[in-house]
N, C-alpha and C positions, 0 to 999 in steps of 0.2 A: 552193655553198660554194667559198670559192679556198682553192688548196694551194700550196706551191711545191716546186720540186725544181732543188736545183745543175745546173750545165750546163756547161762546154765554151764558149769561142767561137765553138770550130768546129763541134762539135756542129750537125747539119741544123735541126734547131727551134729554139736559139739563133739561129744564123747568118739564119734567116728571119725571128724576131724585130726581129732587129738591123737589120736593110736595112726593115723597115717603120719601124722607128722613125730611122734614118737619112733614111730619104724621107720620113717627116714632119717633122721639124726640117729639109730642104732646103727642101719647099712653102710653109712658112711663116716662112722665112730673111726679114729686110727687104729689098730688094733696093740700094736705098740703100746697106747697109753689105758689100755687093760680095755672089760666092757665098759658099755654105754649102761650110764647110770638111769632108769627113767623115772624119774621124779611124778607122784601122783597131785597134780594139780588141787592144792586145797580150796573148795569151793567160796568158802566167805569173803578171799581173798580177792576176788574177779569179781565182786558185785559192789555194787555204789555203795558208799563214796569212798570205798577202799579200793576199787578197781573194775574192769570191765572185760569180758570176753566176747569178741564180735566174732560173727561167723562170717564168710565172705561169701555174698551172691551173685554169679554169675553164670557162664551155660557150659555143660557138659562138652564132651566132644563131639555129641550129636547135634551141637546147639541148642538143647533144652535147658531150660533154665534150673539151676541145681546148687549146688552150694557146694564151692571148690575153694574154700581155706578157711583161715580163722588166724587169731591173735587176742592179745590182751593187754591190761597194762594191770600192774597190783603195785600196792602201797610197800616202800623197803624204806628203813632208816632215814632221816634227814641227813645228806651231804652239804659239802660247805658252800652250796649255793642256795643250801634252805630244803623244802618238801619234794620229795622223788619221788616219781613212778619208775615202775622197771618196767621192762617192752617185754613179755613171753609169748613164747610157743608159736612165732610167727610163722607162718605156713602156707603156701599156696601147691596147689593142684599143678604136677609140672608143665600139662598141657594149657595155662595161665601164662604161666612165666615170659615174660619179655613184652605182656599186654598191660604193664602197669599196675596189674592188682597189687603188689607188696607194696609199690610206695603209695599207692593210695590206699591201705589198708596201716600205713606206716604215718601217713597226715593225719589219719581221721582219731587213731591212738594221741598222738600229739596232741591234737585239737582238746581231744576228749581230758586228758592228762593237765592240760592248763583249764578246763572249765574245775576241775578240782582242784585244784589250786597248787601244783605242781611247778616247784622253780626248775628241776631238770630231769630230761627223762634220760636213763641208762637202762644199759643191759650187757650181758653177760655173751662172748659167743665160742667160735673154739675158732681158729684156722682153717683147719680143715672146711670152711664153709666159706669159702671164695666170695663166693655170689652173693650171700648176705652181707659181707665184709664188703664189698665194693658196695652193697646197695645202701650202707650204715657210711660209706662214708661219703657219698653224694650228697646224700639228705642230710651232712650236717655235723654228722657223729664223729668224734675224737678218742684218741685213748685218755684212759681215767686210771686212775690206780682202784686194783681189785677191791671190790664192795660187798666181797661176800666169798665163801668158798667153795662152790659148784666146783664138783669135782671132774663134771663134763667140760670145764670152759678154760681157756687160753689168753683169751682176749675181752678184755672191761672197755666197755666206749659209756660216753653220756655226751648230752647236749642239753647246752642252757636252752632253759623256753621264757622267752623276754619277749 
């Protein structure tokens, strides 16, 4: 079963989260479109009522319970459906993947995103990231015109939350 629990950026199991999921989005940067820029996650940004960083709990590959991803949502500009959150730093553990933790760690942001009072959550991604692109667009998520200039990113998606 995955859980989640709020965190801190700085927070040690945060902070180790983050550099895993930073040195994945660097490994598989295009190289073409130069480095991989890695952005230092500014902490006030991820704490209530401006945003959130959940760490995700679930179990090792020994099946010990351990904490294999994280995500978050932060406060960005008002778009023309009113107050936005943006989706960051979504990440799960590859030996996760395909057990459901991203879209439930992808609800639970949503959910969280409308108790603050969020008309749509968006986010920024690149191509090069298949998998998250097909899982943004299950759940919901459309192209949007760019919301900001990440120089890491290719593709703007958002979804209304009504």
């Amino acid at each position: 079963m995955v859980t989640f629990r709020p965190a801190r950026t700085t927070d040690p199991a945060a902070a180790a989260l983050l550099a895993q999921y930073f040195d994945a989005r660097a490994e598989g940067f295009p190289v073409e479109q130069g480095p991989y820029r890695c952005p230092v996650p500014v902490e006030a940004d991820f704490v209530e009522p401006h945003g959130v960083l959940l760490i995700v709990e679930g179990e090792n590959l020994a099946g010990e319970p351990a904490d294999v991803g994280c995500g978050g949502i932060r406060t960005v500009p008002d778009g023309p459906l009113g107050p936005r959150r943006e989706l960051k730093h979504l990440w799960v553990q590859p030996h996760t993947r395909r057990l459901g933790y991203g879209r439930a760690l992808v609800d639970e942001l949503e959910r969280r995103a409308r108790a603050m009072g969020a008309a749509e959550l968006v986010l920024d991604t690149h191509t090069a990231q298949a998998a998250a692109g097909a899982l943004y667009a299950r759940l919901g998520f459309v192209s949007i015109p760019a919301y900001n200039d990440n120089p890491n990113a290719t593709v703007w998606l958002g979804k209304p939350l009504d």
